[in-house]
C-alpha positions as CSV (number, residue, x, y, z in Angstrom):
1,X,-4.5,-31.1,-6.3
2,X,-7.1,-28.0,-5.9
3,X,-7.6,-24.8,-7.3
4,X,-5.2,-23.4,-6.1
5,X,-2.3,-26.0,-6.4
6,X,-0.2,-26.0,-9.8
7,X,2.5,-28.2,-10.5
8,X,5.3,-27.6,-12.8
9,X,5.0,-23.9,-12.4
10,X,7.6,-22.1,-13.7
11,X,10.0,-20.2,-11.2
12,X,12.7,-17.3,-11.6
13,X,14.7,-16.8,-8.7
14,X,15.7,-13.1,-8.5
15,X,17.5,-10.6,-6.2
16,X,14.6,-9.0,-5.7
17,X,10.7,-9.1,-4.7
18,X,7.4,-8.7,-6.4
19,X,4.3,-8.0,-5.4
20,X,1.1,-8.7,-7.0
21,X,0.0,-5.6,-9.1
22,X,3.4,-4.6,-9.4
23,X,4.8,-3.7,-12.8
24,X,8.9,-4.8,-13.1
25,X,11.1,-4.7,-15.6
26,X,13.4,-8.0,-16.0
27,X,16.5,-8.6,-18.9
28,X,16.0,-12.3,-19.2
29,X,19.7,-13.5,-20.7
30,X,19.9,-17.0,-19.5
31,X,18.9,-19.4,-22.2
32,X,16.5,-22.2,-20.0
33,X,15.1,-18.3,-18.6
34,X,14.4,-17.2,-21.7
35,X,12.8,-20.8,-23.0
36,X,10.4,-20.2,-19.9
37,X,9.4,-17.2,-20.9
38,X,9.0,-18.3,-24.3
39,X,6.8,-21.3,-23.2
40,X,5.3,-19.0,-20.3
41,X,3.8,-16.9,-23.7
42,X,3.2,-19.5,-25.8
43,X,0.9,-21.0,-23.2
44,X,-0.3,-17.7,-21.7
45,X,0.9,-18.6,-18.6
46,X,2.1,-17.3,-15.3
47,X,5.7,-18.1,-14.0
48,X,6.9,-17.0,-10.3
49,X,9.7,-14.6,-8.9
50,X,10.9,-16.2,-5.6
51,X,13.7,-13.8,-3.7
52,X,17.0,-15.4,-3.8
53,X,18.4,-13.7,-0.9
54,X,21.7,-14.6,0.3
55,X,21.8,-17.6,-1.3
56,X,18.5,-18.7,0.7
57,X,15.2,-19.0,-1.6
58,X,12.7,-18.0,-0.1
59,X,9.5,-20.1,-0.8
60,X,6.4,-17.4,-0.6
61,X,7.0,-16.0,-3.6
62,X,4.5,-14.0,-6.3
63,X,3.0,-15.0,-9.1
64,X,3.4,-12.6,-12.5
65,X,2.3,-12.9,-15.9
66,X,4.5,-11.1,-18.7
67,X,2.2,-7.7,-19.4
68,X,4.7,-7.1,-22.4
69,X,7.6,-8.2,-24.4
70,X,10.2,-4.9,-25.0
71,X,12.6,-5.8,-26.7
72,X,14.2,-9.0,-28.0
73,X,17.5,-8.4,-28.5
74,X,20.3,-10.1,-31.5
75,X,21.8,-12.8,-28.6
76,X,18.3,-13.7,-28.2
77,X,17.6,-11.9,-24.5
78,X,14.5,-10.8,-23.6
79,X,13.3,-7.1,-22.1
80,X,9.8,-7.5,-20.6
81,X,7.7,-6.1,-18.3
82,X,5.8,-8.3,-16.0
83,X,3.3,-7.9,-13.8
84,X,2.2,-9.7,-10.4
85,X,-0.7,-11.5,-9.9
86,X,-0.8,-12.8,-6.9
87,X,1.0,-14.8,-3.6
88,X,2.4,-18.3,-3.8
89,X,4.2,-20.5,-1.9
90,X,6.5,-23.3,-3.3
91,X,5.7,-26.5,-1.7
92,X,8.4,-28.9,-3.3
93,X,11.0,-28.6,-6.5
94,X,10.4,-30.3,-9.4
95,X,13.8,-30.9,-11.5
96,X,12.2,-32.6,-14.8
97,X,11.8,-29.2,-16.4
98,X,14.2,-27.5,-18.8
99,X,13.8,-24.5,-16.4
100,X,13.5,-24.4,-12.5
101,X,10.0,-25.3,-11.8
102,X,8.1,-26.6,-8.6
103,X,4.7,-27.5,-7.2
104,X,3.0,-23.8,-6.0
105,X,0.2,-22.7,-4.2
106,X,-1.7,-19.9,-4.4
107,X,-2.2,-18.5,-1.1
108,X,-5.6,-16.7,0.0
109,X,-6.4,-13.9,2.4
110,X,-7.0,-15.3,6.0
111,X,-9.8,-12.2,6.0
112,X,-13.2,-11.3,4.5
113,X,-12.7,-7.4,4.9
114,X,-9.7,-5.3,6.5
115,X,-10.4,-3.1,9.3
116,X,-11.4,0.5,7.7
117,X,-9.3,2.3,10.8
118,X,-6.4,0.8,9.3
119,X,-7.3,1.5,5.4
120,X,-8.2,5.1,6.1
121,X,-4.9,5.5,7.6
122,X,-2.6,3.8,5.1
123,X,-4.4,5.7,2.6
124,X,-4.1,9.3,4.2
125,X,-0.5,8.4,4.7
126,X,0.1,7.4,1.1
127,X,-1.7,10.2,-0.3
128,X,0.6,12.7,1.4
129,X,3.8,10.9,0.4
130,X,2.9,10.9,-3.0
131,X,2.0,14.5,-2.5
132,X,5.6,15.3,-1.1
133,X,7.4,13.3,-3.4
134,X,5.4,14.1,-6.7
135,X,3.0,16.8,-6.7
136,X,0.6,15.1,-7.7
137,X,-3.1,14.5,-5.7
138,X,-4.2,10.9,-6.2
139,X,-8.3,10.8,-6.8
140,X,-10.2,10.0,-3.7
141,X,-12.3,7.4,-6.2
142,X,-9.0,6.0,-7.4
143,X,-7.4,5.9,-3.3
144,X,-10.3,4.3,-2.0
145,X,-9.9,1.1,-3.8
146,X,-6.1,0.7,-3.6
147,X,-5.0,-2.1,-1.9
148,X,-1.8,-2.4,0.6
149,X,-0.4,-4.1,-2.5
150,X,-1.4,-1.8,-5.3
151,X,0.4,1.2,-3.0
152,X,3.7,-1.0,-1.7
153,X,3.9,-1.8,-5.8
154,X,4.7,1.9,-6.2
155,X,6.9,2.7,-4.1
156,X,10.5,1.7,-3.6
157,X,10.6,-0.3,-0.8
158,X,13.7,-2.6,0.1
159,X,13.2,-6.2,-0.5
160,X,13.2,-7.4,3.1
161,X,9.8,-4.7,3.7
162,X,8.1,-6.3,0.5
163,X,9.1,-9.8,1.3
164,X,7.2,-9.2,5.0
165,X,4.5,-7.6,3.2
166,X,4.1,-11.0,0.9
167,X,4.1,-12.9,3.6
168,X,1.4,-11.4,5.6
169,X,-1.7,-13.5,5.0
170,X,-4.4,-10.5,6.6
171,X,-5.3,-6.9,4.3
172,X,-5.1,-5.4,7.7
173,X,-2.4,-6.8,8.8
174,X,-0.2,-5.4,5.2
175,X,-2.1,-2.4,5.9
176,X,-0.6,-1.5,9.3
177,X,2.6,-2.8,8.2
178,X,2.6,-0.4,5.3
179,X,1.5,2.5,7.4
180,X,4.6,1.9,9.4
181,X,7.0,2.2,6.2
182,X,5.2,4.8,4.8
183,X,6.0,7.2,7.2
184,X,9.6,6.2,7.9
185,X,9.6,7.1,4.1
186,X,8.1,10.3,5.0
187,X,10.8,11.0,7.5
188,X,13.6,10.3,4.9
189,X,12.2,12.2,2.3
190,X,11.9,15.1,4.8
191,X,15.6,14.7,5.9
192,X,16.6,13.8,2.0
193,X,14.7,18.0,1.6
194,X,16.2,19.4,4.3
195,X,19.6,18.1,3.2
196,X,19.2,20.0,-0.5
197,X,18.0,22.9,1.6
198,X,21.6,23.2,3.3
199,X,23.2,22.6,0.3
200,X,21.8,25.2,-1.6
201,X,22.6,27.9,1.2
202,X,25.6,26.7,1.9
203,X,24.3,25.1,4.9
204,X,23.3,28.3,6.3
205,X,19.9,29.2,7.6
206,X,18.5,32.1,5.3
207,X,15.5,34.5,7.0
208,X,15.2,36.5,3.5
């Protein structure tokens, strides 16, 4: 085993998918969850959310350590908030855990550096969407070092777009992608506005 290779790594197979720098929120209720969680702090280690989709688990995965514990409740669940790390791929189950568990690997970037055509664009577009939808201007200090991860990780994406994203072993390659479904959240944002314009007018054009 490398590096990069851990074995008996805890796993949490969810209806959804994380990516790494992504903050989400999980009610762990299931008691061998919440023991892995338990041993997962105890240990100060990370566990990984694989998407159970359709009853198919996917095997690239992420990697998320618990950033902080909530709430524990009187039945014993857990509120935390974890965040992700970094890609992994499950290579083979391991069933001698109280908990599901596997051998993992971490997976690396296939690239030294994206391309900076594509990063410029990505960021433009992100900056105006969070503009639209918010208000707010992001810091061009604070924009130039996002990552295609650090922006997918804020906005609501289906899981089928992050999965794709995860999967993606080139920055330039995420980058693109996410360019793509930015803007195709641009477009339904402007639709989702021009809907409560209608609606407030009765969906009549006003001139005054």
């Amino acid at each position: 085993m490398d590096g990069r290779t851990q074995t008996h790594f805890p796993l949490f197979p969810l209806s959804l998918v994380a990516l790494p720098s992504e903050l989400v929120p999980l009610h762990v209720f299931e008691e061998r969850f919440r023991l892995m969680i338990e041993d997962c702090l105890t240990d100060d280690r990370e566990f990984g959310i694989l998407w159970l989709a359709e009853d198919e688990l996917k095997t690239v995965g992420c990697a998320c350590r618990v950033e902080e514990v909530l709430e524990r409740q009187q039945d014993g669940s857990l509120n935390i908030l974890a965040r992700g790390t970094r890609a992994l791929r499950l290579l083979e189950r391991q069933d001698d855990m109280p908990y599901p568990a596997g051998v993992v690997e971490y997976i690396p970037d296939g690239e030294q550096a994206p391309d900076q055509a594509a990063a410029l664009t990505a960021r433009q577009v992100y900056a105006e969407l969070v503009s639209e939808a918010t208000d707010r201007s992001i810091d061009p200090v604070e924009l130039a070092a996002m990552s295609a991860y650090e922006m997918a990780a804020t906005v609501d994406f289906g899981a089928d777009a992050k999965q794709e994203l995860l999967e993606l072993r080139s920055e330039t390659a995420r980058l693109r992608l996410l360019t793509l479904l930015l803007r195709a959240a641009m477009k339904r944002l402007e639709l989702i506005e021009r809907a409560h314009t209608q609606a407030r007018s009765n969906g009549k054009v006003r001139f005054r």
